[in-house]
C-alpha positions as CSV (number, residue, x, y, z in Angstrom):
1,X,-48.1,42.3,91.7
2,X,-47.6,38.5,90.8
3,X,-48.9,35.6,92.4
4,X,-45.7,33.8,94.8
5,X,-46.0,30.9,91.8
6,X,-45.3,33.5,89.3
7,X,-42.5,34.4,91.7
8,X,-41.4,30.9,91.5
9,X,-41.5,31.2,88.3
10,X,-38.9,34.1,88.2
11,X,-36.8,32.0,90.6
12,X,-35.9,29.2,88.2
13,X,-35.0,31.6,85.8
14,X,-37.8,30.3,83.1
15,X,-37.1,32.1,79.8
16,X,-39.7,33.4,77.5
17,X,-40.2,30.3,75.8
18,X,-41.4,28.9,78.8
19,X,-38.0,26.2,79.1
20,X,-36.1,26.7,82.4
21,X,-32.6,26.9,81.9
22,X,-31.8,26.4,84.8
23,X,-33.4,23.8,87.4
24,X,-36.4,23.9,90.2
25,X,-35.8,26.2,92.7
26,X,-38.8,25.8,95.0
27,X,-39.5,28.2,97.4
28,X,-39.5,27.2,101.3
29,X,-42.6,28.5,102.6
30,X,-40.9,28.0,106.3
31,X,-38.5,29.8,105.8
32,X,-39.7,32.5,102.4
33,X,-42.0,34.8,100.9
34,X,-41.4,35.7,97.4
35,X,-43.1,38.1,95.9
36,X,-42.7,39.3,91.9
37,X,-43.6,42.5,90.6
38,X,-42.4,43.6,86.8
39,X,-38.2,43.0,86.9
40,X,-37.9,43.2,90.7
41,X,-37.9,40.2,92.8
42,X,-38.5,39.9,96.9
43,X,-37.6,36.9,99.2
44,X,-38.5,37.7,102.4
45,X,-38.6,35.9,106.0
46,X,-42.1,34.8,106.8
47,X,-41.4,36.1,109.8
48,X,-41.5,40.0,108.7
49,X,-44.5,40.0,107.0
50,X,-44.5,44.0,106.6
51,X,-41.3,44.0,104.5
52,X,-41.5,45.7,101.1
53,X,-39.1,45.8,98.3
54,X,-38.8,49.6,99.5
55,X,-37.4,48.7,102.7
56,X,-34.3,47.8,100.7
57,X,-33.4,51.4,99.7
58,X,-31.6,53.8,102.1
59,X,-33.5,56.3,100.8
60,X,-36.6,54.6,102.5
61,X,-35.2,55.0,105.9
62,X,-34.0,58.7,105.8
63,X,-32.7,59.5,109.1
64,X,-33.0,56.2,110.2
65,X,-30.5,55.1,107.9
66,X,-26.7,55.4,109.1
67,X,-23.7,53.9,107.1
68,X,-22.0,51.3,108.5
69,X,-18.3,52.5,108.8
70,X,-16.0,49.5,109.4
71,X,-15.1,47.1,107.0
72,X,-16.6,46.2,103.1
73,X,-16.8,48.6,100.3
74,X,-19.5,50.8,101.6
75,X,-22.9,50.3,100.5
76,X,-24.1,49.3,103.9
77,X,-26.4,50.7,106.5
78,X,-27.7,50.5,110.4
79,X,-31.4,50.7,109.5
80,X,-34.2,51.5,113.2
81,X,-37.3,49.8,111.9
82,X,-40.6,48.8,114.0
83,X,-39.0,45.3,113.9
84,X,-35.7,46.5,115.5
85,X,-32.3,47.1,113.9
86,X,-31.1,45.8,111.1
87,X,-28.5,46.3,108.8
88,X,-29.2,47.1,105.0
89,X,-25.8,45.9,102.4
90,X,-26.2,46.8,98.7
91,X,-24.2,44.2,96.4
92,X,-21.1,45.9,95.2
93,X,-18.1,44.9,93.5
94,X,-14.3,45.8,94.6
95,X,-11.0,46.2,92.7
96,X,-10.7,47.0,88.8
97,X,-13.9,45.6,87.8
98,X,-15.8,48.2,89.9
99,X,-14.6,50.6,87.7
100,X,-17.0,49.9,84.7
101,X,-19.4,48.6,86.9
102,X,-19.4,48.9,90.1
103,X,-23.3,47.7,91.5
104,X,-24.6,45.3,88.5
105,X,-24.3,42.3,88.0
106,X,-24.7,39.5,85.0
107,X,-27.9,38.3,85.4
108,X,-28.4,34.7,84.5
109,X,-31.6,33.6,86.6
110,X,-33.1,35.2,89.7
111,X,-31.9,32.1,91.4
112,X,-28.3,32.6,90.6
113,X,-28.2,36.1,92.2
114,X,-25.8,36.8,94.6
115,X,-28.4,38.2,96.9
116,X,-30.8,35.0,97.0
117,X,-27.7,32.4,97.2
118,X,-26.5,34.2,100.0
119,X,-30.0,34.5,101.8
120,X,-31.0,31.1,101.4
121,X,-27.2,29.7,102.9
122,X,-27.9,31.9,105.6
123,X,-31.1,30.0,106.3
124,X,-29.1,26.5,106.1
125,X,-26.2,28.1,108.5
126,X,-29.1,28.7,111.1
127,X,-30.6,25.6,110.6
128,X,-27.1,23.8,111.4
129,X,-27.2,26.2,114.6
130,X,-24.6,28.1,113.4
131,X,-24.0,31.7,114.5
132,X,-25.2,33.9,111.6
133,X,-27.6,37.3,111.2
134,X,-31.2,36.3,110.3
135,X,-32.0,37.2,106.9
136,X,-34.8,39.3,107.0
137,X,-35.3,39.8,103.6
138,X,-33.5,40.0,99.5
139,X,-34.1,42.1,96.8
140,X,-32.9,41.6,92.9
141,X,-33.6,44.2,90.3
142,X,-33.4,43.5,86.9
143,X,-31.3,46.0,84.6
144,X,-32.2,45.3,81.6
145,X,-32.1,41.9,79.7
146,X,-28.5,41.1,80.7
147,X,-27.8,43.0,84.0
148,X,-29.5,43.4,87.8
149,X,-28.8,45.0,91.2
150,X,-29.0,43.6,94.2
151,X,-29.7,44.0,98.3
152,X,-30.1,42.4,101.6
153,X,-31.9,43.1,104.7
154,X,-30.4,41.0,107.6
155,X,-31.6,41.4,111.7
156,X,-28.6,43.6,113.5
157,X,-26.5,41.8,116.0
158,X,-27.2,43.6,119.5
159,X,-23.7,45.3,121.2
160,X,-22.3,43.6,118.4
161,X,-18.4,45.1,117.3
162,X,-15.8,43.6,114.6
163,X,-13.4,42.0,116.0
164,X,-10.5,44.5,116.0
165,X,-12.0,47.1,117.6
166,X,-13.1,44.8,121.5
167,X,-11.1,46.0,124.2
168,X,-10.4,42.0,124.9
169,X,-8.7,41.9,121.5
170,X,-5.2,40.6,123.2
171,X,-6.9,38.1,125.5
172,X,-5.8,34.7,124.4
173,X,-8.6,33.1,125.3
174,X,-10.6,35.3,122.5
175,X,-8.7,33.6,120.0
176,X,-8.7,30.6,120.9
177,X,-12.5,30.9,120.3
178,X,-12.4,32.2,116.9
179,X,-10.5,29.2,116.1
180,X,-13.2,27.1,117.6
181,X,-15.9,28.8,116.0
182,X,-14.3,28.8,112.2
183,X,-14.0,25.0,112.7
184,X,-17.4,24.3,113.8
185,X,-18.2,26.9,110.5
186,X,-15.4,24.2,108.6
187,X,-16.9,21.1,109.8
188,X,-20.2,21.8,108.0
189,X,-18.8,22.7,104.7
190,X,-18.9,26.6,104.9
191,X,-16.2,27.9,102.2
192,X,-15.9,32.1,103.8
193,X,-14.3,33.0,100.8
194,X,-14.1,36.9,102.2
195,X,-12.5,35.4,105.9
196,X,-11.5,38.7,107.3
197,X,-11.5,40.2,110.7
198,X,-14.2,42.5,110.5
199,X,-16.8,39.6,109.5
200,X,-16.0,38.2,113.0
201,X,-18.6,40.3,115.3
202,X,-18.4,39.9,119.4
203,X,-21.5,40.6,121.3
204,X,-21.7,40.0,124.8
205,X,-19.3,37.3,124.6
206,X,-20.4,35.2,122.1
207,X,-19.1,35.7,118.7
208,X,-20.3,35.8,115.0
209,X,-19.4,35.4,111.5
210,X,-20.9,37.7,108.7
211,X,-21.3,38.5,104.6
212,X,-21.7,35.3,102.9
213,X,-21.5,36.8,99.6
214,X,-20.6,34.3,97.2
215,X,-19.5,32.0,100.3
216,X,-21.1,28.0,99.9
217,X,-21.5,25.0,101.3
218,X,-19.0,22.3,100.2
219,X,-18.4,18.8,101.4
220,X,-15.9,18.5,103.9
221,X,-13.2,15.9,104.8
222,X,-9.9,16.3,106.4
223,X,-9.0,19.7,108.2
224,X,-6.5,20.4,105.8
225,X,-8.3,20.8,102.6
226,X,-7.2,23.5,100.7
227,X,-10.4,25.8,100.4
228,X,-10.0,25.5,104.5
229,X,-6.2,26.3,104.0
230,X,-7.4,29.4,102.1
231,X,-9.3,30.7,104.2
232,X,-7.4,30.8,107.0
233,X,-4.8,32.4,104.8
234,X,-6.7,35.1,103.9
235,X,-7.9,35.9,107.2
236,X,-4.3,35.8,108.8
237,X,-3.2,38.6,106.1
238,X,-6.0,40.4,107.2
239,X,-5.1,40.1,111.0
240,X,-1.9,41.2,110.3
241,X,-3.2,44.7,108.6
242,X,-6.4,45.3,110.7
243,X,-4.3,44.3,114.5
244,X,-0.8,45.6,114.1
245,X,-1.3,48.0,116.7
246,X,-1.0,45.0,118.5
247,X,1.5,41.7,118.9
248,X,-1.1,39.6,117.2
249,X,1.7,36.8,116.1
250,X,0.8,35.0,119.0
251,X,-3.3,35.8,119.1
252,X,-2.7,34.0,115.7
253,X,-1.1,31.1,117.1
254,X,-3.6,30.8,120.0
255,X,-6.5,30.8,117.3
256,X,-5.1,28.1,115.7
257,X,-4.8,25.8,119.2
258,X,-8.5,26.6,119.3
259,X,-8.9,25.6,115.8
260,X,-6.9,22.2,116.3
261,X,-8.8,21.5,119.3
């Protein structure tokens, strides 16, 4: 077990020449706990002192693992720990790619992971009281020289369903504040670049956007920038296959008066 500047260390991505190729990467004790051991890195929350890298395998869990079964690519599971629920996602990739590799990744500097970028933007979303999971804790694993895996432990929404599936889903009002919501998340920069309907969660009326992988922050101007434009774009197709059962033409049309608003 390393010392958490040894895991700082690893964060920067310092080569064995001792030259960091690729900047300071400080860790925020408010808000992390790394830990190094070997190839494997752990960021955790301060906040869940107990976690181990071991709580980000399934296997772990056993019966208290169940697979999550809307939405993604797989590779995600309810997890009933002594700190509550949470959900457990293993970094996987989609579409012709995944067929020579479907769960590494180029590894580049522990930094760069996808699985420490996406817990550390989480952190910024909260602090901008935006409503995202609480990242509990993110685990790389080095394959390797050139190659790692990768996983996140987030805190579980409670009643929490995508959108799709509410029994509300045709209320206009709904919509409207999705549209509301994405332009508070657009008005502080967050590029969604996976905008679909099942990363929009409702619980208990009050709603919630999800998986930030390989999302970012981006300086923002005029509503009409095209990473926005994209966005929407990509959620609308995905409207369109996930609520046909349903006229969702003019849902659409209501998020967007929300949106405008």
């Amino acid at each position: 077990m390393l010392t958490e500047s040894a895991a700082r260390v690893c964060i920067t991505g310092a080569t064995g020449n001792g030259k960091d190729n690729h900047g300071a990467a400080k860790v925020n004790r408010n808000t992390e706990r790394a830990v190094a051991s070997g190839a494997t890195l752990l960021l955790g929350n301060p906040a869940y002192p107990a976690v181990t890298g071991e709580w980000l395998s399934p296997a772990f869990w056993g019966d208290s693992a169940r697979p999550v079964a809307a939405g993604g690519r797989g590779g995600a599971w309810f997890i009933h720990s002594d700190y509550g629920d949470l959900v457990l996602r293993r970094y996987l990739r989609g579409g012709l790619v995944a067929r020579l590799s479907r769960a590494s990744y180029v590894f580049t500097g522990f930094r760069r992971t996808r699985a420490l970028a996406e817990f550390r933007l989480l952190n910024r979303l909260r602090e901008l009281d935006l409503p995202v999971p609480e990242p509990v804790a993110a685990l790389v694993s080095r394959q390797g020289l050139f190659r790692y895996r990768a996983a996140i432990l987030l805190r579980r929404i409670p009643n929490a369903r995508p959108l799709p599936e509410v029994a509300n889903l045709e209320d206009p009002q709904l919509w409207r504040q999705v549209g509301q919501m994405l332009r508070a998340f657009h008005d502080a920069g967050l590029d969604h670049v996976d905008l679909n309907c099942d990363n929009i969660l409702v619980a208990d009326g009050s709603l919630w956007l999800i998986d930030f992988d390989r999302c970012r922050l981006r300086r923002t101007g005029a509503i009409g920038e095209a990473w926005k434009v994209r966005n929407l774009t990509r959620l609308k197709r995905s409207v369109g296959k996930r609520c046909r059962d349903v006229a969702w033409s003019p849902l659409w049309g209501n998020l967007l008066q929300g949106y405008h608003s």
